[in-house]
C-alpha atoms as a printed R data frame, in Angstrom:
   type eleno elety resid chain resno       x      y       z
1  ATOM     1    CA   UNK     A     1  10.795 -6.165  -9.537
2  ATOM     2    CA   UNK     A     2   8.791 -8.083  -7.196
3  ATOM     3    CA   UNK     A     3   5.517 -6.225  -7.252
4  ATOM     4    CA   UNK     A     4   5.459 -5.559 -11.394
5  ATOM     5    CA   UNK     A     5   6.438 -9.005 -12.224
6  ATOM     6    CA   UNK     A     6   7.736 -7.095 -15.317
7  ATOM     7    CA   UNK     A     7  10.585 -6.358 -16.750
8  ATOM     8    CA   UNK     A     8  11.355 -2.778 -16.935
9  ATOM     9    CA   UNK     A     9  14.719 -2.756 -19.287
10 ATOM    10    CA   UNK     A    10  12.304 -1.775 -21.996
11 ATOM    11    CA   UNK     A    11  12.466  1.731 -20.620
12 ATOM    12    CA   UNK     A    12  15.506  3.324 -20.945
13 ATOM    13    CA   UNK     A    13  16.696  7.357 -19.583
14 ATOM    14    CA   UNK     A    14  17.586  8.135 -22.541
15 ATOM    15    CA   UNK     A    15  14.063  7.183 -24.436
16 ATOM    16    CA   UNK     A    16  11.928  9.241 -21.451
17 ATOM    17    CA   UNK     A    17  14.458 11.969 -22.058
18 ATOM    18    CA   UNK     A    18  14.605 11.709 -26.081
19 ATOM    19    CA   UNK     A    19  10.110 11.885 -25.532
20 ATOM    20    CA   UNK     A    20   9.657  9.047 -26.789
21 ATOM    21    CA   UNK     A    21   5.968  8.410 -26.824
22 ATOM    22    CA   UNK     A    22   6.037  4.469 -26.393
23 ATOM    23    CA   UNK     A    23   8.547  4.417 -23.084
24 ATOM    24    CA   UNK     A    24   6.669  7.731 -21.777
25 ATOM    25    CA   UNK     A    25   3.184  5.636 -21.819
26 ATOM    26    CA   UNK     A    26   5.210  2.499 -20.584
27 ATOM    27    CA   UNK     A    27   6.420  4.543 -17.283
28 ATOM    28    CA   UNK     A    28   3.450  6.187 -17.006
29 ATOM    29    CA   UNK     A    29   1.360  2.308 -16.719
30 ATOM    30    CA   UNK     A    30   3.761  2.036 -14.038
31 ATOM    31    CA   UNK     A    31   3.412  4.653 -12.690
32 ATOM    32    CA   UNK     A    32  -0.159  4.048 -12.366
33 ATOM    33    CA   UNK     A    33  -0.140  0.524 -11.210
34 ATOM    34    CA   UNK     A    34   2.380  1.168  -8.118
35 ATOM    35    CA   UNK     A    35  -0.439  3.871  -7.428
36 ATOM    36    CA   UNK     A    36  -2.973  1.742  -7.751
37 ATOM    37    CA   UNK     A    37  -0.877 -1.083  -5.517
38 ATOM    38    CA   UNK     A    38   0.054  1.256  -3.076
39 ATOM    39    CA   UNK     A    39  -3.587  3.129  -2.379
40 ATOM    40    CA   UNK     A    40  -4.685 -0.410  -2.165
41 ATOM    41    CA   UNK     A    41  -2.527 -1.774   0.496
42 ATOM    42    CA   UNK     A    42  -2.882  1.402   2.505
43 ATOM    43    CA   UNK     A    43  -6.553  1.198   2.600
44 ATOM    44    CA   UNK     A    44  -6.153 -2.488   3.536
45 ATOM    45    CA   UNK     A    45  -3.447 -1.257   6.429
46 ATOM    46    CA   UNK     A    46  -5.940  1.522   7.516
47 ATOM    47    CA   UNK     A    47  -8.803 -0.759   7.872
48 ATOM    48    CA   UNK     A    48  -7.072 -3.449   9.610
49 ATOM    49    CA   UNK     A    49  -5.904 -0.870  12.211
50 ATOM    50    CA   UNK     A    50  -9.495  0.514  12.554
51 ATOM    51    CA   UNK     A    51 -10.694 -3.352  13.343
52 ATOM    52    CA   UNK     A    52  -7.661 -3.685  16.132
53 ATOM    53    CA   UNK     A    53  -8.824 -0.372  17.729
54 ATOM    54    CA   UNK     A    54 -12.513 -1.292  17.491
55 ATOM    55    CA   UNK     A    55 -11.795 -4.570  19.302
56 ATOM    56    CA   UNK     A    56  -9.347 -3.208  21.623
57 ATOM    57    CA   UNK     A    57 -12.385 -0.521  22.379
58 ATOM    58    CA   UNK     A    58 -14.332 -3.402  23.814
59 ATOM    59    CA   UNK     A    59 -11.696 -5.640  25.569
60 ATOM    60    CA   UNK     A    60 -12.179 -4.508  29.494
61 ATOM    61    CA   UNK     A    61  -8.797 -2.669  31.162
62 ATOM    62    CA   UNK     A    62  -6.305 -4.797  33.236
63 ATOM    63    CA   UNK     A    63  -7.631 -2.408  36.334
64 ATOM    64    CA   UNK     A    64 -11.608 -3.203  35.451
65 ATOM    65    CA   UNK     A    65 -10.848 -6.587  35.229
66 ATOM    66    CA   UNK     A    66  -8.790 -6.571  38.336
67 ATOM    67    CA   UNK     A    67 -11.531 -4.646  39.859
68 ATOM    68    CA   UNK     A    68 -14.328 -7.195  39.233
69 ATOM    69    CA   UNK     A    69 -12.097 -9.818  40.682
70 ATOM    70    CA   UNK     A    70 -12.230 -8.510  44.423
């Protein structure tokens, strides 16, 4: 997988379903770091919206603009 840059063929079905303790803390890191990724990028996308709408907030409107020109 792109994101892990790991390979995951160390984790098997059958091992998470058997309880095996090793593959259950393996999936579980993973678990973790897609977490991690994904809180990440949607604080990233969140603030990057809130900059757009912040700098949209002070652009003047098509009919101000239009106003000021007659």
């Amino acid at each position: 997988l792109d994101y892990l840059q790991v390979s995951l063929s160390h984790i098997t079905g059958e091992n998470i379903v058997k309880r095996d303790k090793e593959s259950i803390k393996n999936l579980l890191e993973i678990f973790d770091g897609l977490l991690e990724y994904l809180t990440e990028r949607i604080s990233e996308t969140s603030h990057e919206k809130s900059l757009i709408y912040t700098y949209l907030a002070v652009l003047p409107r098509a009919d101000q603009i239009l106003q000021n020109a007659s």
